[in-house]
N, C-alpha and C positions, 0 to 999 in steps of 0.2 A: 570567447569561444572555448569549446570543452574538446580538448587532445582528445582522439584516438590512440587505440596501442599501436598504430602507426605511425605515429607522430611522435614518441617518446622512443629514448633508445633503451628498449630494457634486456640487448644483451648481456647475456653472461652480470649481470647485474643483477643485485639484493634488489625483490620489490617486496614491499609492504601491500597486499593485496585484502584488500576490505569486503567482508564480505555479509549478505545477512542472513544468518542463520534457522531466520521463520519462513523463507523461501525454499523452493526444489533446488535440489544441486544440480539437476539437469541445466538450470539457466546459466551457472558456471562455467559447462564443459569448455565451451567454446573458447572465451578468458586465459582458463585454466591451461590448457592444450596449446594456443598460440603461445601463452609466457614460455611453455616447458619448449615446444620447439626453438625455441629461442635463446634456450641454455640460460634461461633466470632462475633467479634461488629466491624459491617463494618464503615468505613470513608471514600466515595468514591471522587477520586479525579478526573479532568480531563483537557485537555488542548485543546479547540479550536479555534482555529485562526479566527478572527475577532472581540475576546471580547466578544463572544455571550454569554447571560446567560445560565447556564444550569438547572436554574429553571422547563423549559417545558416539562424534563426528569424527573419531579418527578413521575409522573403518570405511566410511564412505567416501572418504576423502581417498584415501588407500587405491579405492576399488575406482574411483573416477581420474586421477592420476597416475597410475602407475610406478606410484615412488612412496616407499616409506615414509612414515609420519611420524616426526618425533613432536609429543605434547610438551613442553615448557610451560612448571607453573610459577618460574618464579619472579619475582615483584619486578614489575617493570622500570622502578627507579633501584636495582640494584645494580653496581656499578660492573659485576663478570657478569649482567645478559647479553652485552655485543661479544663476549667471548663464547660462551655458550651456543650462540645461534650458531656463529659461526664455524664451530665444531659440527655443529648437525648438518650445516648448508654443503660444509665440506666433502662427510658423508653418502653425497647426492640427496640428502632427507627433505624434508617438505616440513618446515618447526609450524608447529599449530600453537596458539598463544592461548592462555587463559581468559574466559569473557572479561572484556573490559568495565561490565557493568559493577564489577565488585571495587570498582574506584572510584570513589566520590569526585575525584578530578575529571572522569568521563562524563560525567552525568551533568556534572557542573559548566561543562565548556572551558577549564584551563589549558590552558595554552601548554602549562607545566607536562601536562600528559602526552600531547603529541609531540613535546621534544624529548620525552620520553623514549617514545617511539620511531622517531628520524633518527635513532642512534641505529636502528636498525637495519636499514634499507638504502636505497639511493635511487628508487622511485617509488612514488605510492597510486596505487591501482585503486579505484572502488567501484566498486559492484554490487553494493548495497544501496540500490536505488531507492527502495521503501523506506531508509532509514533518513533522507537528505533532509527531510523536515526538521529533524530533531536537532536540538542545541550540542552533540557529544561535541570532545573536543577531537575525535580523531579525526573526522568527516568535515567538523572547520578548520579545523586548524594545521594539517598535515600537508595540503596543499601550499601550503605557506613558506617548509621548510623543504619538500623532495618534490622533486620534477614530476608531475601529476596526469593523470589518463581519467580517464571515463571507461571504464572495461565495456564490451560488448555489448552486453543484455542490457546495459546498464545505459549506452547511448541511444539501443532501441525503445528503453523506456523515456527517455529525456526527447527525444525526436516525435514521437509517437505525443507528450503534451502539449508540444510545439504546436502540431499540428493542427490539436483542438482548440487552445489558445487564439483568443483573440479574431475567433470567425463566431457566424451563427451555430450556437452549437444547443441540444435539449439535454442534461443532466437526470439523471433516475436515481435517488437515492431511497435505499431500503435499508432493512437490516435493523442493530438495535443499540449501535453509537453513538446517542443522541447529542453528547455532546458538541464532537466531531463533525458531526451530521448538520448539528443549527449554525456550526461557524458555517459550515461550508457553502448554504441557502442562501445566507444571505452576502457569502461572495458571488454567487453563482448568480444571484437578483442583479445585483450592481450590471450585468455585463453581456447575459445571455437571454437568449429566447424563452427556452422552456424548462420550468426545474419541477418537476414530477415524483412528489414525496411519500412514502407510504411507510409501512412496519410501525415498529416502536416512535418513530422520529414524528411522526402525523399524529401519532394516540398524542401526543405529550402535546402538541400542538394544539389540539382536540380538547385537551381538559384547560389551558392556560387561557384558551380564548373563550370556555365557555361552553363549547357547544356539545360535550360531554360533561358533565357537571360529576358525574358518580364516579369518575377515576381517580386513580393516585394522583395526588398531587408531584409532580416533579421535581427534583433538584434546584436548587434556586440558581444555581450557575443557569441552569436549560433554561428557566424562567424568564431571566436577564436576557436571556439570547430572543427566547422567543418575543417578549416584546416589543423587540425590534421587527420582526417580521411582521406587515400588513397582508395577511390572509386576503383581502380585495384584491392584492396586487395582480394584473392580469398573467403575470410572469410564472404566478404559482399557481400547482396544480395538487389538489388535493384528494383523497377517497370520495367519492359523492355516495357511494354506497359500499361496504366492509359485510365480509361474513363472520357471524360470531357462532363461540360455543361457550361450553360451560368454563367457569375456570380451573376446575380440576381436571378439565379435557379427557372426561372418560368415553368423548366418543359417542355420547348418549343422543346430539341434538346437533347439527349447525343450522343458522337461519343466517339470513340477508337483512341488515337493515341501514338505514341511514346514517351517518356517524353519531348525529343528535338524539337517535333512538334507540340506542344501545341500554339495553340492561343492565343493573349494577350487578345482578350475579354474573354476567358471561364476560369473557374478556374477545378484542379483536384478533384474528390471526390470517386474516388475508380481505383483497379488496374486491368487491362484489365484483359483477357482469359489467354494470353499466359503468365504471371505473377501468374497465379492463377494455372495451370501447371505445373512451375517451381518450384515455394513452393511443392508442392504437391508433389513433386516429391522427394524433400529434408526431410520434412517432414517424407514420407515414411520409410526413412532410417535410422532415428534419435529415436537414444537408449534412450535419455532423450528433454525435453522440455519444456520452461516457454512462456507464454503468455500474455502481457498485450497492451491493448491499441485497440481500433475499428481499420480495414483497410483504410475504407470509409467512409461516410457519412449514416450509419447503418440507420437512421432512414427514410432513401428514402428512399422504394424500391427498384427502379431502381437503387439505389446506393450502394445494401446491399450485392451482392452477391459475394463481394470477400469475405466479414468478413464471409457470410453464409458455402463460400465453403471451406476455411481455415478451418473454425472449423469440417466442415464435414470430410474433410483429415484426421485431429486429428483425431476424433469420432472414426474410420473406424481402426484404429492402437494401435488395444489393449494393444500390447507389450510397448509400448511406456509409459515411465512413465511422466505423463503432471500435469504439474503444472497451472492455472491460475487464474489473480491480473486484478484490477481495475474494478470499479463499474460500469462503461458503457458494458464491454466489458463480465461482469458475465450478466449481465442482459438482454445483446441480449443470453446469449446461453440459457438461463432460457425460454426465450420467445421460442427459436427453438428446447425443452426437449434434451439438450445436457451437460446440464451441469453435469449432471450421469457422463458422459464417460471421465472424468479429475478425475483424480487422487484426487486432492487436488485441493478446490477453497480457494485462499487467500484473506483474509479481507484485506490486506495491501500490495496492489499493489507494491508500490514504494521499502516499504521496501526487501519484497520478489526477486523482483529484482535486487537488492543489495548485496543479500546475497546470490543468484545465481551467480552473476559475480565475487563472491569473495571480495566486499567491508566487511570492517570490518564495522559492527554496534554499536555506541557508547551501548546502551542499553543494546544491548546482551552483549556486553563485560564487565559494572556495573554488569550485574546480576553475570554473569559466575565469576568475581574474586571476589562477596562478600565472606568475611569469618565469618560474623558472625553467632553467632548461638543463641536459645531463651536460 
């Protein structure tokens, strides 16, 4: 079972608060706002891919807390950073820590970095739900050494896959993660009703099996993947018809055609009429449902109307319990006032999807066996 920040005592206590930084700080507030009622001296920590600093985060930090932010960049195995925090904690400050990406120990999963890090604190918070998939080592392995929560946002996204977990549920992946995308098919085959594929993930799908012949050949990882997938399988659901245009998309032409009739000059960027039907119609019937990924090329118009009418089907089906993940694909329903009619919008696409299909999460599964207590 995964603590609550009611279940840990983090008065007046150092918490190490984990956070991810490709998320809205809006899904923080709540976290953020109980610890400080609570007279905790945060250390926040974070891990973004690229090495970026997370200096540019003090401001907002600033303005959603109400307490100074002191940034700390220095090496987290230097032997005065438990002095140094706590100079700033004293302060009443808010220490914001440098990306842990810039440490091959985080990236790697040692152990070494998160006792690094427990010199810090005497609970550790995470609220980096999108991140629980990944191997860091702070997310495995911190729960290990400080008496461990689930933050907020962060139990409504664990709650929220429970849910979908392990009933009849339809899956809609779009978008153009392929790789990502063909793990996820063929957990999502093993287990569930209906897994309804389209964008980038179906073209690949499309040329590996044949029935586009004039496309790029794909990745040989995607290849590997896809040949495991049996296209017969009734479980999956494919474009039956796509609209195409040019591939320099000037706009000049779109047509409808079959997947197998595609031109080798035009490329795909959404799913015809009668694809848009067929979901629809699946959809309709379906007790549970997760969503990640655009259909088409959303930000054409002329390209946008499967992703516009998919989400309308949802919308239209109260009964249905709907879950949906990923930042392109929340931010078109935002634009078309849909995003009401979903159950649950998840900050952490990927992970949310994972825990739909029944993947174990290394993170959720750190928190849920820590036994320690303050």
């Amino acid at each position: 079972m995964i603590k609550s920040l009611n279940q840990v005592n983090s008065k007046k206590k150092k918490v190490v608060l984990q956070l991810d930084f490709e998320e809205p700080f809006s899904s923080y507030h709540p976290t953020i706002n109980q610890l400080i009622q609570e007279e905790a001296q945060l250390v926040i920590i974070g891990t973004l891919e690229g090495e970026i600093s997370l200096a540019s985060w003090m401001e907002e930090l600033e303005s959603m807390s109400g307490r100074p932010v002191n940034f700390l960049t220095h090496s987290l195995f230097e032997k005065s950073l438990p002095e140094r925090v706590d100079r700033s904690l004293a302060q009443n400050q808010i220490v914001l820590l440098e990306n842990l990406a810039i440490y091959p120990e985080e990236r790697r999963g040692e152990p070494v970095l998160a006792q690094a890090l427990s010199r810090l604190g005497r609970v550790y918070v995470n609220e980096a739900f999108g991140l629980s998939y990944l191997p860091y080592a702070s997310i495995n392995h911190l729960p290990d050494l400080l008496e461990s929560a689930g933050g907020i946002n962060f139990l409504k996204e664990y709650q929220a896959g429970e849910h979908l977990s392990g009933r009849p549920l339809t899956a809609i992946i779009g978008g153009d993660r392929i790789i990502e995308s063909l793990d996820l098919i063929l957990a999502f085959l093993e287990k569930n009703d209906h897994v309804l594929v389209s964008g980038k993930i179906a073209e690949a799908i499309f040329r590996v099996k044949g029935i586009s012949p004039g496309k790029e050949w794909p990745d040989e990882r995607a290849v590997k993947l896809i040949n495991r997938i049996e296209i017969t399988n009734t479980k999956l659901h494919l474009p039956v018809d796509v609209v195409t245009g040019p591939k320099l998309l000037d706009g000049s032409y779109r047509r409808v055609f079959a997947p197998g009739e595609v031109r080798k000059e035009d490329d795909i960027y959404d799913i015809g009429p009668e694809t848009i039907r067929l979901f629809s119609e699946i959809i309709a019937q379906s007790p549970a449902l997760v969503w990640r990924g655009p259909l088409g090329l959303y930000t054409w118009p002329e390209f946008s109307r499967g992703t516009k009418e998919i989400a309308e089907a949802i919308a239209n089906q109260p009964d249905i319990f709907s879950v949906v993940g990923g930042q392109e694909t929340i931010v078109f329903l935002k634009k078309l006032g849909l995003l009401g009619d979903f159950n649950h919008v998840s900050s952490g696409g990927e992970a949310i999807m994972r825990l739909a299909a029944g993947r174990q999460l290394s993170g959720i599964h750190a928190l849920s066996t820590s036994k320690l207590t303050g």
